[in-house]
C-alpha positions in Angstrom: 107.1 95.8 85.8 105.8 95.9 89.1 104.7 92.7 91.3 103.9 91.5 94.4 104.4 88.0 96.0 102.8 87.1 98.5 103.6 84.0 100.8 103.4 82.4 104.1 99.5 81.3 104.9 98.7 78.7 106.8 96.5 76.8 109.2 96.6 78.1 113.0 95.0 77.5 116.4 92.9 80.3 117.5 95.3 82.5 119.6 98.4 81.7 117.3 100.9 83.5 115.1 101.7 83.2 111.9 103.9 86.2 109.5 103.2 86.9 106.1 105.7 88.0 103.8 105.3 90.3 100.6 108.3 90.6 98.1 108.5 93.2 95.7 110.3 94.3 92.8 109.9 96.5 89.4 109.6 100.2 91.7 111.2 102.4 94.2 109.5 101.4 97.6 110.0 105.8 98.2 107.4 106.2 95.7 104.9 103.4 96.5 102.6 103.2 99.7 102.5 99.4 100.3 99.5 97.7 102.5 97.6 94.3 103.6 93.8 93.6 102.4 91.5 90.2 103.3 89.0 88.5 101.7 86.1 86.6 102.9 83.8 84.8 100.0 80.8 86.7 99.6 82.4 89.8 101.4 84.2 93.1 100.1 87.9 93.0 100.3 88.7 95.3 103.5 91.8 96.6 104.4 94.0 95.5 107.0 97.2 97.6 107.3 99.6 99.8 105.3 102.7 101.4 105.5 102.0 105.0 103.8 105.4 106.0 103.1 108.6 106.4 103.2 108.6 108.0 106.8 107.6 104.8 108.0 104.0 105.5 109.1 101.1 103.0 109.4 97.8 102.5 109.8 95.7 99.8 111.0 92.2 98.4 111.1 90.4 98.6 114.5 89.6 94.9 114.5 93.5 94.2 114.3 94.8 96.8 115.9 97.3 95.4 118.6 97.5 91.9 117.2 99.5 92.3 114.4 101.8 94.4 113.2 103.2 95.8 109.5 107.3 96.3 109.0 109.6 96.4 106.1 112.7 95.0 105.6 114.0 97.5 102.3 117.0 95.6 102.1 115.2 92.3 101.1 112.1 95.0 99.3 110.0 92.5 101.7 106.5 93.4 103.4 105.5 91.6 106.4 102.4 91.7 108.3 103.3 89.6 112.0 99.8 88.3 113.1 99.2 87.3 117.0 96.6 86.2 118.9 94.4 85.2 116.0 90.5 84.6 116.0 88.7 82.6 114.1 87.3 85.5 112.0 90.6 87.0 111.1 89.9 83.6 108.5 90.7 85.0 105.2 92.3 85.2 101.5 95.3 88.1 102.3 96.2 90.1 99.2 99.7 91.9 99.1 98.8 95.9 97.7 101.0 98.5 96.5 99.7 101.7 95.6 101.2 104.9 94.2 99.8 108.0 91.6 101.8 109.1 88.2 100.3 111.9 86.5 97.6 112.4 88.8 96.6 109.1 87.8 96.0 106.3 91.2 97.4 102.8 89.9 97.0 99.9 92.2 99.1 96.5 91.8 98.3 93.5 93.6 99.7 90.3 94.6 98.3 86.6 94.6 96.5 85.8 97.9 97.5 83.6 100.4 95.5 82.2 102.5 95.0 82.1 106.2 93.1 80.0 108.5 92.3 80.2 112.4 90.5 77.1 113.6 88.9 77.0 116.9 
């Protein structure tokens, strides 16, 4: 079955780094477009980055854009999401997503949050 592990929060200075890690397992990374979400309490979940395929190409959200960056390792079937120069409000719960369609059917897996926290 498919699942995501998330790991490597943490407590940072504002203007530190800190990598989070995603391991995967139970599907072929080919078929699967694998991403990074946050969570604020009493906000929607909004996405971060994500790798949309196999051809290596990503996408990232204006507010993070520069700072950090996605890569995968398929060797290890790792995610990681390297995050520099972190504010205060990139503050969050960061959830691990894989999604991918069968049958015309979207499915959506994701992982246990970890949680990340920029102090001033």
């Amino acid at each position: 079955d498919v699942q995501l592990q998330a790991s490597g929060g943490g407590v940072v200075r504002t203007g530190g780094s800190l990598t989070l890690s995603c391991k995967v397992s139970g599907f072929t990374f080919d078929d699967y477009s694998i991403g990074w979400f946050r969570q604020v309490p009493g906000k929607e979940r909004e996405g971060v980055s994500c790798i949309i395929g196999p051809d290596g190409s990503t996408a990232y959200a204006d507010s993070v854009k520069g700072r950090f960056t996605i890569s995968v390792n398929y060797a290890m079937n790792t995610v990681y999401l390297q995050m520099n120069s972190l504010k205060p409000q990139d503050t969050a719960v960061y959830f691990c997503n894989a999604r991918t369609v069968i049958n015309g059917l979207r499915m959506n897996y994701w992982g246990r949050g970890t949680l990340v926290t920029v102090s001033s």
